[in-house]
C-alpha atoms as one frame of an Amber mdcrd trajectory, in Angstrom:
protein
  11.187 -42.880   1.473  12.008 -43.958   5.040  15.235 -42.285   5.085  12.953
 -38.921   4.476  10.432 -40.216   7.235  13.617 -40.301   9.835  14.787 -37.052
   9.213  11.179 -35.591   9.556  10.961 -37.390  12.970  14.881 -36.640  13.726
  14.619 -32.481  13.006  10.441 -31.925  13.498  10.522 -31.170  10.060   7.063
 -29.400   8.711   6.010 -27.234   5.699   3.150 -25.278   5.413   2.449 -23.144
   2.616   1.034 -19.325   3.636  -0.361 -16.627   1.881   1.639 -17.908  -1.315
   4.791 -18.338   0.707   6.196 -21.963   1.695   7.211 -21.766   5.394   9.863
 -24.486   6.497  10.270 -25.114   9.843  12.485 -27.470  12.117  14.268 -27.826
  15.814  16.475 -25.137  14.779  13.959 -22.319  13.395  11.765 -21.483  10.627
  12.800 -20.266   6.972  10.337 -18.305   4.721  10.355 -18.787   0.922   8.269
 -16.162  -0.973   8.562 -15.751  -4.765   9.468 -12.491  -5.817   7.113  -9.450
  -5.727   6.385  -7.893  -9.096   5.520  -4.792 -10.113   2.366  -3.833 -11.626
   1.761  -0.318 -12.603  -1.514   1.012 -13.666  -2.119   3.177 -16.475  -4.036
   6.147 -15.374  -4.256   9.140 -17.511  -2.775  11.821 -15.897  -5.622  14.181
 -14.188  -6.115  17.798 -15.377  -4.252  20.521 -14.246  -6.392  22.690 -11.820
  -8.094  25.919 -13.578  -6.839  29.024 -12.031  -9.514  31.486 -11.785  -8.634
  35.279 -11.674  -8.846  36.774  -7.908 -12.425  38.607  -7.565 -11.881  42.660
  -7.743 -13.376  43.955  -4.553 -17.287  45.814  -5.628 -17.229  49.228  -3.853
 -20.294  49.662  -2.198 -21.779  53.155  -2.197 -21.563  54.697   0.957 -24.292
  55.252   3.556 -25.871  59.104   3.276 -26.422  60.463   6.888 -29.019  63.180
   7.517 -28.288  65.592   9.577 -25.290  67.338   8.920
């Protein structure tokens, strides 16, 4: 156990564990170990397709009598 103790002291070594990921660091950087992501995918049923309503037929208006002629 003292041989680990002297390398701790020797390299600053420290581990910290963030967000689910261990981080390792020393005198000579930092190293990140994450376990892999996975892949969860939802089942969703798959929304209706929009109704398409016919286009409107323009209503003729009847036109405006003048007096007068």
């Amino acid at each position: 156990m003292s041989k680990v103790k002297d390398l701790k002291e020797k390299y600053g070594l420290s581990a910290t564990l963030v967000g689910g990921s261990l981080v390792v660091g020393s005198v000579f950087g930092q190293c990140v170990l994450s376990p892999p992501e996975v892949v969860v995918e939802e089942s969703v049923p798959p929304a209706p397709a929009p109704v398409e309503e016919a286009p409107a037929e323009p209503v003729d208006e009847p036109a405006e009598e003048s007096e007068g002629a």
